[in-house]
DOTOR-809912 format. One record per residue (C-alpha): x, y, z; residue number from 1; residue in one letter. Coordinates in steps of 0.2 Angstrom, whole numbers, plus 2048, in hexadecimal, padded with zeros to 3 digits. Layout:
% DOTOR-809912
X,Y,Z,NUM,A
...
//
This chain:
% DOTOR-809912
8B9,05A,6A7,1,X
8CA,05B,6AE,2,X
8CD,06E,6AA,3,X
8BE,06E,6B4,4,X
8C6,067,6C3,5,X
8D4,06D,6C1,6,X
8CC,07E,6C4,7,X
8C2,076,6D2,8,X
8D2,073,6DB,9,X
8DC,084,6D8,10,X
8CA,08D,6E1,11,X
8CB,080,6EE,12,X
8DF,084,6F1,13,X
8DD,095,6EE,14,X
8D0,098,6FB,15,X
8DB,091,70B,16,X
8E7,0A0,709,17,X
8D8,0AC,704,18,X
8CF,0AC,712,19,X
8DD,0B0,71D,20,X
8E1,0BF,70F,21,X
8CE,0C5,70E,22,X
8CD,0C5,723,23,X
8DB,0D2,723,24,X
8D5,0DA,715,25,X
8C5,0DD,71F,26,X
8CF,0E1,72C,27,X
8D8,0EF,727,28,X
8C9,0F7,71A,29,X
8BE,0F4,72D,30,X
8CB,0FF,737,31,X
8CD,0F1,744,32,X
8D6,0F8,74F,33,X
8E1,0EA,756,34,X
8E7,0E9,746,35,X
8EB,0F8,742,36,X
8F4,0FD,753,37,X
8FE,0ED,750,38,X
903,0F3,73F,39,X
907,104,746,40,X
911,0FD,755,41,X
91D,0F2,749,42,X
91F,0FF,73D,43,X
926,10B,74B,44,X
931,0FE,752,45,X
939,0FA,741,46,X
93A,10E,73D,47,X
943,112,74D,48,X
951,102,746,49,X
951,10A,736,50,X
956,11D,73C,51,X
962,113,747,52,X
969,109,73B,53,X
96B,113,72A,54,X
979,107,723,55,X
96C,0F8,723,56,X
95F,106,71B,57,X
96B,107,70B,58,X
96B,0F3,70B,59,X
959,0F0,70F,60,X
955,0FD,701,61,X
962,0F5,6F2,62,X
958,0E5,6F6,63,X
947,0EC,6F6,64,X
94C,0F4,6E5,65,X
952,0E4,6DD,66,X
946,0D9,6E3,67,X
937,0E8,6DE,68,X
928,0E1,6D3,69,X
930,0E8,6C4,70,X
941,0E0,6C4,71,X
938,0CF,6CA,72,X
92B,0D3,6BA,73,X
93A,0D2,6B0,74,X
942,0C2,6B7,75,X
932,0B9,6B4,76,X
935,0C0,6A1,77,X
946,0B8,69F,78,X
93F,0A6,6A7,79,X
92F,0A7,69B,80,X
93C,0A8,68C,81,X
948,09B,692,82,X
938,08E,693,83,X
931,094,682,84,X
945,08F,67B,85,X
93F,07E,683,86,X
92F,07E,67B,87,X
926,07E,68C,88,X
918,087,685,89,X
90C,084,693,90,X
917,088,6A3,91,X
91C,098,69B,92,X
909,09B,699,93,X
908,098,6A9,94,X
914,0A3,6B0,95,X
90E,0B3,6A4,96,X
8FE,0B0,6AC,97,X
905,0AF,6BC,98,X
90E,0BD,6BF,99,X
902,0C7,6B4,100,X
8F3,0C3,6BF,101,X
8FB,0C8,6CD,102,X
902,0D6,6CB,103,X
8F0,0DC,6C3,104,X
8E7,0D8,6D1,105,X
8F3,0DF,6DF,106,X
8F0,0F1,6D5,107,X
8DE,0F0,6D7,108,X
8DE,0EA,6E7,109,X
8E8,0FA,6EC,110,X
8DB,104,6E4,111,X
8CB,0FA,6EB,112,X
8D1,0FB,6FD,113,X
8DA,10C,6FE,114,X
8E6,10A,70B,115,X
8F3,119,70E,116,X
903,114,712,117,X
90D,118,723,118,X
90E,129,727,119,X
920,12C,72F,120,X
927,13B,737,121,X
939,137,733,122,X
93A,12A,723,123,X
947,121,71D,124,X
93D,11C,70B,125,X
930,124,700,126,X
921,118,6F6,127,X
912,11F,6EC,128,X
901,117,6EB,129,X
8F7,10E,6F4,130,X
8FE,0FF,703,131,X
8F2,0F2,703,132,X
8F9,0E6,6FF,133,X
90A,0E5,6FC,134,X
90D,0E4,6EB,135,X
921,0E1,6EE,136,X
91D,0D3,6FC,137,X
90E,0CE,6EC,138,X
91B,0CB,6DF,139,X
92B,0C4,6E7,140,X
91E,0B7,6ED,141,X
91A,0B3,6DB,142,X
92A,0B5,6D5,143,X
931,0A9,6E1,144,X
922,09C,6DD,145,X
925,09B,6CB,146,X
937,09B,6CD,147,X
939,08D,6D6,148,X
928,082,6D1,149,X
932,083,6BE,150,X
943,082,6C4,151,X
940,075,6D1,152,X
943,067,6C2,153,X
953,06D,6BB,154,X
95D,06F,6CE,155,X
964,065,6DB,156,X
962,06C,6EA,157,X
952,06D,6EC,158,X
951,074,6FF,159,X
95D,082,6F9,160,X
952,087,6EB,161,X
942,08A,6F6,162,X
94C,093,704,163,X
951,0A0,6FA,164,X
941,0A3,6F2,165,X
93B,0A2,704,166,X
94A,0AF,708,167,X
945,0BA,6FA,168,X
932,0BB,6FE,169,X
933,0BF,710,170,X
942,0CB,70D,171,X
939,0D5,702,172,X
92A,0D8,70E,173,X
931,0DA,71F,174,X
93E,0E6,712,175,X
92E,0F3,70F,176,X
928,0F0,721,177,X
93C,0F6,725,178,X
93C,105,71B,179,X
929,10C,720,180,X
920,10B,711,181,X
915,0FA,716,182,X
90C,0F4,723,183,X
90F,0E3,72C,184,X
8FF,0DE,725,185,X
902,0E5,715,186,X
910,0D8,712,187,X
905,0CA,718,188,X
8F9,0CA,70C,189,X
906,0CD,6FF,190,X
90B,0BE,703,191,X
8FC,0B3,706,192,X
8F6,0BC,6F5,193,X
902,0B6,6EE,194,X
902,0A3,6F2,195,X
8F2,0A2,6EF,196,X
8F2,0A8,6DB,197,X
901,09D,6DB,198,X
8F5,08D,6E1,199,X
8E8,093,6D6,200,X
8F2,095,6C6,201,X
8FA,086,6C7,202,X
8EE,07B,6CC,203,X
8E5,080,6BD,204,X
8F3,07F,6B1,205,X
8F9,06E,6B7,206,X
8F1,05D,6BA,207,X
8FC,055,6C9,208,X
8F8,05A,6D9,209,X
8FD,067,6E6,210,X
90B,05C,6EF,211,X
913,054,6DE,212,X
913,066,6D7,213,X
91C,06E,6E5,214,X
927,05F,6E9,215,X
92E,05F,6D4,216,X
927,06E,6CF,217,X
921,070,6BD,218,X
92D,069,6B2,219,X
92F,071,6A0,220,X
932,05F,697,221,X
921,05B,69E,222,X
914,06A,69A,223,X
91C,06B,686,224,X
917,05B,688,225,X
906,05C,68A,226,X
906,069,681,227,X
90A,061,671,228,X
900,053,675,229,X
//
């Protein structure tokens, strides 16, 4: 019964940032054309400051490269064996599944909706595959999220902890928009993508509610806890 609801309540979290995701998804697999010409229009204007600015190219690029899904991937690894060393067997599920989930479902999504990326006359970086969406913007989302949601017990400054997740997400997108290789919208959904697995992973793995969770996080003591009860 409560696994029930607590699965009731990660679909009706995870839908308020779906929608918003599934609109621009059928906006761009429609060919709006509003959409797109506002895509085409940002990504010129960020290309003509990229050629003009090659220094912050070279800085936008390093951070793009260390904050890229793989490295993140990694990260997530390191956090998922310091919570097994505190025998917080059920958060360190939860962030497997997390980052697993996501980044399996950003690849098909690639695939399903076939988007090519910008095509530049001039540019400043190079990215194979599919665009949509954007699986950097996608996993520096959820990087960020499970970062701070089981570090968020263990710290003091709070505020500082969510800002630079906060830094770290939006950096990361507006980075691929920078160097040509993503459309605005691409980044978007990345990011409303990624908050909602994040709502809908952790309000299946955990029984406090939305507010308690992202005012202290998911504290390892806890979750062992139930875990060995």
């Amino acid at each position: 019964m409560r696994l029930g609801l607590r699965l009731t309540g990660a679909a009706v979290l995870a839908l308020g940032v779906l929608v918003p995701f599934a609109l621009i998804a059928a906006l761009v697999t429609g060919g709006w054309a509003p959409l797109h010409q506002a895509d085409a229009a940002l990504t010129g204007t960020l290309h003509g400051w990229a050629l003009a600015h090659p220094g912050w190219v070279g800085v936008t690029t390093w951070w793009t490269n260390v904050f890229a899904p793989f490295p993140l991937r990694f990260a997530a690894l390191l956090l998922v064996i310091w919570l097994l060393r505190r025998h917080a067997r059920r958060t360190a599920l939860w962030v497997v599944v997390t980052m697993a989930v996501g980044g399996l479902l950003g690849a098909l999504l690639k695939l399903l909706v076939g988007r090519h990326r910008p095509d530049l006359l001039d540019p400043v970086a190079q990215a194979t595959g599919f665009s949509f969406p954007s699986g950097h913007a996608l996993n520096a989302t959820l990087a960020a999220g499970v970062f701070v949601l089981v570090l968020l017990p263990v710290v003091r400054h709070r505020r500082l902890l969510w800002a630079g997740a906060l830094l770290v997400a939006a950096l990361t997108g507006i980075s691929r928009i920078i160097l040509g290789v993503h459309y605005a919208s691409d980044v978007i959904a990345g990011w409303l993508l990624g908050v909602a697995l994040l709502a809908a992973t952790t309000a299946a793995f955990t029984r406090r509610d939305a507010g308690s969770v992202v005012d202290r996080g998911l504290a390892p003591e806890e979750t062992a806890h139930s875990v060995d009860a």
